[in-house]
BAKETI-939295 format. One record per residue (C-alpha): residue number from 1; residue in three letters; x, y, z. Coordinates in nm, 4 decimals, decimal comma. Example, Ala and Ser with C-alpha at 12.3 -4.5 7.8 and 13.67 -1.06 7.14 Angstrom:
BEGIN
[badren 1 "ala" [1,2300 -0,4500 0,7800]],
[badren 2 "ser" [1,3670 -0,1060 0,7140]],
END
This chain:
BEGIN
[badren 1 "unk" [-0,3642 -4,5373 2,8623]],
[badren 2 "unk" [-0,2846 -4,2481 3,0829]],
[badren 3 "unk" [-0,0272 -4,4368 3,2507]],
[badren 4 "unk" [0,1553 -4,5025 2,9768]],
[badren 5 "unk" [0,1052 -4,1488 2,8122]],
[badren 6 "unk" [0,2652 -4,0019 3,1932]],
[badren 7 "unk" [0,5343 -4,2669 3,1002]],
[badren 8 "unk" [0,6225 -4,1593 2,7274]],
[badren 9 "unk" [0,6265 -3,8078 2,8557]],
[badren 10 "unk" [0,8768 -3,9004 3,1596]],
[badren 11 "unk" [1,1226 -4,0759 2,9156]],
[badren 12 "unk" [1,1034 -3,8655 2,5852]],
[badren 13 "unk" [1,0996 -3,5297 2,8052]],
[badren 14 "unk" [1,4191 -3,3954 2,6124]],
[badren 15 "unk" [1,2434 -3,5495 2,2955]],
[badren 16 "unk" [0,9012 -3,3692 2,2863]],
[badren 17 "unk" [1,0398 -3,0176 2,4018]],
[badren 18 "unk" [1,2559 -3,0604 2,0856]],
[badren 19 "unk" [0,9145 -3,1451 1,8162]],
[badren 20 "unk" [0,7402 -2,8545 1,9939]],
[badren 21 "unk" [0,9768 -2,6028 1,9481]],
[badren 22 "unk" [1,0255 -2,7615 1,5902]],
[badren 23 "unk" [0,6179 -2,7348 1,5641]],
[badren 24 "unk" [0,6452 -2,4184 1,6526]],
[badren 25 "unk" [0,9203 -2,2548 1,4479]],
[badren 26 "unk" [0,7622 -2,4147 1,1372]],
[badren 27 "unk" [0,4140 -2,2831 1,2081]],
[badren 28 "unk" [0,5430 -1,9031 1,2772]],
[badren 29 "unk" [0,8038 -1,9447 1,0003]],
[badren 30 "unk" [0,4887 -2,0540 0,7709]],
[badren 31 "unk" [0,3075 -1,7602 0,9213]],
[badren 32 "unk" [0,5489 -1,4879 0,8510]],
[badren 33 "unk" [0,5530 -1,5567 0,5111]],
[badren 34 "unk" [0,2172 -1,6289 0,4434]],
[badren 35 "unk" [0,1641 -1,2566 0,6105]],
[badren 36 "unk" [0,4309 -1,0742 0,3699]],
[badren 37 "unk" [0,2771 -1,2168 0,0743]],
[badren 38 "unk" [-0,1028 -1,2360 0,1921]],
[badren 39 "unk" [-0,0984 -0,8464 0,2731]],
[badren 40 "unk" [0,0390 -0,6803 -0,0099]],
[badren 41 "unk" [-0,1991 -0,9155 -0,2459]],
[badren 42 "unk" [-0,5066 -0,7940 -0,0448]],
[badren 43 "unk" [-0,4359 -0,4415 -0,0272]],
[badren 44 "unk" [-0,3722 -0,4841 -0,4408]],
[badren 45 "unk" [-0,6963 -0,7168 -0,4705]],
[badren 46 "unk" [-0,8622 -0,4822 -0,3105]],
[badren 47 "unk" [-0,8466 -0,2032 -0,5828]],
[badren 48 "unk" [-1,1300 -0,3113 -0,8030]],
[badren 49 "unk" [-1,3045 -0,6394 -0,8784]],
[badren 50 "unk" [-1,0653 -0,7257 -1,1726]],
[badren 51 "unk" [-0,8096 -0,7125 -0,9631]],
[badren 52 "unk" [-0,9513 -0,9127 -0,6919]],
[badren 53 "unk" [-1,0012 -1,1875 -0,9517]],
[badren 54 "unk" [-0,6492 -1,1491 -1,0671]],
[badren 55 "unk" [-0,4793 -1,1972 -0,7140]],
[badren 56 "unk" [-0,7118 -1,4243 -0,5169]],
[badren 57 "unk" [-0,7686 -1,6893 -0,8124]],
[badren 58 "unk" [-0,4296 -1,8671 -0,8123]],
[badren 59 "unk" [-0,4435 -1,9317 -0,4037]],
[badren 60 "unk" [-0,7700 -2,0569 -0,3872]],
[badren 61 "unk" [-0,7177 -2,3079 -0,6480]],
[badren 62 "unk" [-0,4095 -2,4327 -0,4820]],
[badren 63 "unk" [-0,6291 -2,4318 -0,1253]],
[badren 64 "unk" [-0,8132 -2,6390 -0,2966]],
[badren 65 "unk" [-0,5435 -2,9012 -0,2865]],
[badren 66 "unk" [-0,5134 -3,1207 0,0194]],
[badren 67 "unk" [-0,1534 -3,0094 0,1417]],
[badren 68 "unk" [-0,0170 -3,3621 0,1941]],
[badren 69 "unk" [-0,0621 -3,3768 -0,1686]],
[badren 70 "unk" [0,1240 -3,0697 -0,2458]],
[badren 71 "unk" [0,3817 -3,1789 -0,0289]],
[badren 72 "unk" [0,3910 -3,5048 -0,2049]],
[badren 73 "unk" [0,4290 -3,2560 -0,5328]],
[badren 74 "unk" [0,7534 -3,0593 -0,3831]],
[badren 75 "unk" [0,9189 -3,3210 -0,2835]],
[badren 76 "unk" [1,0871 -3,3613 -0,6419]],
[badren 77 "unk" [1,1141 -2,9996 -0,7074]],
[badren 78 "unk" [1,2908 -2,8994 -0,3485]],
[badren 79 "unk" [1,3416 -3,2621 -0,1814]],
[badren 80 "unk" [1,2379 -3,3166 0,1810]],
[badren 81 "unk" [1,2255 -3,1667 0,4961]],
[badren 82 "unk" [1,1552 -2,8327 0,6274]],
[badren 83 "unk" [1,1617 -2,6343 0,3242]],
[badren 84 "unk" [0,8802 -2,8065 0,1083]],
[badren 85 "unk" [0,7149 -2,8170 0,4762]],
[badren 86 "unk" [0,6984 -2,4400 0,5159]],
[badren 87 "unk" [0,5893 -2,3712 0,1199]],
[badren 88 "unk" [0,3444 -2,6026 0,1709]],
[badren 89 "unk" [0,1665 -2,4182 0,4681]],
[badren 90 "unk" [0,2083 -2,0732 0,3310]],
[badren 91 "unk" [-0,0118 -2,2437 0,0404]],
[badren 92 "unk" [-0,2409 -2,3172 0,2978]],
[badren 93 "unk" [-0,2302 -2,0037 0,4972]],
[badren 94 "unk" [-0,2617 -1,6892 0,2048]],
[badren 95 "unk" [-0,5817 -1,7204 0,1212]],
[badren 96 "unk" [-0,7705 -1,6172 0,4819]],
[badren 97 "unk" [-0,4712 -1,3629 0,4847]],
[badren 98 "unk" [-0,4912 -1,1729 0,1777]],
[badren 99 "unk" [-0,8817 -1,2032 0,1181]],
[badren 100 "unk" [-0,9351 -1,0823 0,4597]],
[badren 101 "unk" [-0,6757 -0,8185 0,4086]],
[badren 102 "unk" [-0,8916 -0,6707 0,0563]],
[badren 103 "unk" [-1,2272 -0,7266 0,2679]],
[badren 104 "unk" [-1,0626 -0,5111 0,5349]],
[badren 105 "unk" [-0,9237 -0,2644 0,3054]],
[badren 106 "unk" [-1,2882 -0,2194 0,1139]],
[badren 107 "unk" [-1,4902 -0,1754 0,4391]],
[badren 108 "unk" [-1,3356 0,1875 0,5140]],
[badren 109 "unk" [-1,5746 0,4264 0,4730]],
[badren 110 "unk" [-1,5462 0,6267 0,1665]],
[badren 111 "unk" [-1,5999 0,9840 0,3280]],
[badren 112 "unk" [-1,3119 0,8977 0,5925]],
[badren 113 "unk" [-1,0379 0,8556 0,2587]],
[badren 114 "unk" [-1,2319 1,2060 0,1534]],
[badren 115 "unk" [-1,2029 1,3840 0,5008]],
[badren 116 "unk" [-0,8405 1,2599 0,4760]],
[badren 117 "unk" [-0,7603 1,3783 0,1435]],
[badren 118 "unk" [-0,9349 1,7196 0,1918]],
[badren 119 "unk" [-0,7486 1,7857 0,4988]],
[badren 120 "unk" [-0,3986 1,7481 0,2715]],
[badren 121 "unk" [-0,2617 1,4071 0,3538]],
[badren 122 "unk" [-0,0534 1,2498 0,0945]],
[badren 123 "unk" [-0,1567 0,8953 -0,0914]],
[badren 124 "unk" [0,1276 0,7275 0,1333]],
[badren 125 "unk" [-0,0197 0,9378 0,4689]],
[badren 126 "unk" [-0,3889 0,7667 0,4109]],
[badren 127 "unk" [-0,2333 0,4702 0,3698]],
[badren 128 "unk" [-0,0645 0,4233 0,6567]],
[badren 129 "unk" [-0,3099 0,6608 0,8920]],
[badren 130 "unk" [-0,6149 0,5888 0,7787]],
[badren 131 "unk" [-0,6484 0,2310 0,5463]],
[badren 132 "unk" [-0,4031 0,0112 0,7267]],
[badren 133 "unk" [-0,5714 0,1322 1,0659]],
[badren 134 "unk" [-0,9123 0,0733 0,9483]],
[badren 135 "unk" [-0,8447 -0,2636 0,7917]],
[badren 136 "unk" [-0,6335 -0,3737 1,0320]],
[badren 137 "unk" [-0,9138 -0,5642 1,2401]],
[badren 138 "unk" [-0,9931 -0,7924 0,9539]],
[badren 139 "unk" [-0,6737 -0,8360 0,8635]],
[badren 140 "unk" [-0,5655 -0,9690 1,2162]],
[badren 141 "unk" [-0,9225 -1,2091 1,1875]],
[badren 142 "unk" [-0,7109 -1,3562 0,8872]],
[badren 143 "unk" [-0,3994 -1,4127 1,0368]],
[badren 144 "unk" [-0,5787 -1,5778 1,3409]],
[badren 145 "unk" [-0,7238 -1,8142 1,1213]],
[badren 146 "unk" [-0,4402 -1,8340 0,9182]],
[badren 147 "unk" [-0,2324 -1,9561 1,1839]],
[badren 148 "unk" [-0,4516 -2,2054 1,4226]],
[badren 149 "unk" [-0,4592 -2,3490 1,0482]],
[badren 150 "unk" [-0,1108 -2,3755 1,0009]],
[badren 151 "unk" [-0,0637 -2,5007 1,3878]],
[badren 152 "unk" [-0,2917 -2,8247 1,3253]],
[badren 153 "unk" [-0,1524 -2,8809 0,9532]],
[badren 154 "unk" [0,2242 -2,8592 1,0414]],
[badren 155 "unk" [0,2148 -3,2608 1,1617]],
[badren 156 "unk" [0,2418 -3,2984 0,7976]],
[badren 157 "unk" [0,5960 -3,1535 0,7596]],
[badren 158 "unk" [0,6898 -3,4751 0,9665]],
[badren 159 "unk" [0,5812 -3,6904 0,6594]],
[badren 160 "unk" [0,8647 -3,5679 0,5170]],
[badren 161 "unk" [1,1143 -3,5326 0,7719]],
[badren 162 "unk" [1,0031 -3,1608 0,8470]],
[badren 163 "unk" [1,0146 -3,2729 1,2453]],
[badren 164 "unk" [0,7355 -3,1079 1,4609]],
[badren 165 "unk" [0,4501 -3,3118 1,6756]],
[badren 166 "unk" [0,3565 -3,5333 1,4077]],
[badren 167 "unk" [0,6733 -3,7330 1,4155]],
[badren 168 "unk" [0,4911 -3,9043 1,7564]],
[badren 169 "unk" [0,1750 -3,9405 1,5544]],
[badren 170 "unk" [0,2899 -4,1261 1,2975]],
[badren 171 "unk" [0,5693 -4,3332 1,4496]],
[badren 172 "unk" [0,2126 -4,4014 1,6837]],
[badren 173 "unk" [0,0355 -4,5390 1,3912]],
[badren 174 "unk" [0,3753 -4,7298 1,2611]],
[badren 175 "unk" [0,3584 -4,8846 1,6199]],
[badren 176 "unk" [0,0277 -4,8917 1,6787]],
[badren 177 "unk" [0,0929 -4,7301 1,9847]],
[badren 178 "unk" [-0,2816 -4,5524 2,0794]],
[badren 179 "unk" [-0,0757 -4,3537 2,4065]],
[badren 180 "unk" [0,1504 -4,1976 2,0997]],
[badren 181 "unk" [-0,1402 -4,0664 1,8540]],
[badren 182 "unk" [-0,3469 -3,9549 2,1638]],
[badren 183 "unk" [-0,0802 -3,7648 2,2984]],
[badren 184 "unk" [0,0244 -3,6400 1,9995]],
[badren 185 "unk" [-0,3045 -3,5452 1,9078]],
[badren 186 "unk" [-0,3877 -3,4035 2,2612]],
[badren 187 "unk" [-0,0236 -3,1510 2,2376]],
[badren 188 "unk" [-0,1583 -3,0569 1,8518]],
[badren 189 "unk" [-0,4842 -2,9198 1,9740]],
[badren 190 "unk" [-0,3318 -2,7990 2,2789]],
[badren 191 "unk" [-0,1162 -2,5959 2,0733]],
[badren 192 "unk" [-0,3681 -2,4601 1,8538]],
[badren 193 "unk" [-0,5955 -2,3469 2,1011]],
[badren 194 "unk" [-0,2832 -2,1932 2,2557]],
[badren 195 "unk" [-0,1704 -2,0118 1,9944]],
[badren 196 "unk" [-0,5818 -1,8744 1,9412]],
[badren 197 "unk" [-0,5459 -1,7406 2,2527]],
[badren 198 "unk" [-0,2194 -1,5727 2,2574]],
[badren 199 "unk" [-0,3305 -1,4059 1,8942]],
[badren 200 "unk" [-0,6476 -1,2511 2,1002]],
[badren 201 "unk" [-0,4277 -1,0904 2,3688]],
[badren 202 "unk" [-0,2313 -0,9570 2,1051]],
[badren 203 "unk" [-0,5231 -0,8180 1,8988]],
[badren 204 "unk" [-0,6526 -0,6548 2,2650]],
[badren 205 "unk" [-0,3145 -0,4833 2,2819]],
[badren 206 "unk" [-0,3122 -0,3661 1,9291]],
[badren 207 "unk" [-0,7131 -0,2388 1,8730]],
[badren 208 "unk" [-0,7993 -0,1242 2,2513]],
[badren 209 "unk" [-0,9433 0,1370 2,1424]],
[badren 210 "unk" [-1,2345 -0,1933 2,0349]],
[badren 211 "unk" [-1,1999 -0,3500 2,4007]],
[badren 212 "unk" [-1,2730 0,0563 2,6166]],
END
């Protein structure tokens, strides 16, 4: 089996670069979007309890659906390909994103918002010194998961001719070709773990003040 995995990869060379950087683009494309709508929901779920209720009860109950079947589900409303592909995985990817986001948000000390506000800062000056800053570990923990999520769901946009690593997986089962779901299995994880790791440099860079 190894030979012929060494051999796929010597003839489809041109091939696989193209489904990973596919993979990819999907996955941080599904990411970005997830991120713009996750954080803004958080920060408003994490107001009061009502609110929480209001904003996080829609996602999870669309988590709750498998996303091959809510890809099956677009595919009349916006057809095939990457689009459906991408809505699909920003389904997937809100919820760690924006509940992390209002767990973050409620975990700042009360007395630093008061030591803040007595020494004259505006709403928008807490908000951006003091809130994001102190909920922005938690919110990172939710876009890590977020995304090593979205990494090892995206074979599913090749289901419907979203492209990406999961093209070689399932033209492996359509052949029966175990070399083809190994490998593609083997580059998925890889991938994954990858992208796990390059989140956890970034989050060093961002809180060192956590890693002194």
């Amino acid at each position: 089996m190894i030979a012929d995995i060494a051999n796929y990869i010597s003839t489809h060379s041109a091939q696989l670069g193209t489904q990973i950087t596919a993979h990819i683009g999907i996955s941080l494309f599904a990411l970005i979007v997830a991120v713009v709508i996750g954080v803004p929901c958080g920060y408003f779920a994490s107001k009061s309890a009502k609110s929480e209720a209001l904003v996080t009860a829609p996602f999870e109950i669309l988590r709750v659906v498998p996303s091959l079947a809510v890809l099956i589900l677009l595919i009349p409303i916006m057809g095939t390909g990457v689009k459906p592909a991408v809505t699909a995985l920003t389904i997937l990817a809100i919820p760690p994103v924006l509940l992390n986001t209002s767990v973050g948000f409620r975990s700042i000390p009360e007395f630093m918002v008061e030591s803040a506000r007595g020494i004259g800062m505006t709403e928008r000056e807490m908000l951006f010194k003091v809130r994001i800053p102190g909920a922005l570990p938690m919110m990172l923990a939710g876009i890590r998961t977020a995304l090593v999520e979205i990494v090892a769901s995206t074979t599913l946009a090749a289901k419907i001719g979203g492209g990406g690593l999961g093209e070689i997986i399932f033209t492996g089962l359509g052949l029966n070709r175990t070399d083809m779901l190994v490998l593609g299995g083997l580059l998925v994880a890889a991938l994954s773990l990858l992208s796990g790791v390059v989140f956890d440099v970034i989050t060093r860079r961002l809180l060192r003040y956590k890693y002194v």
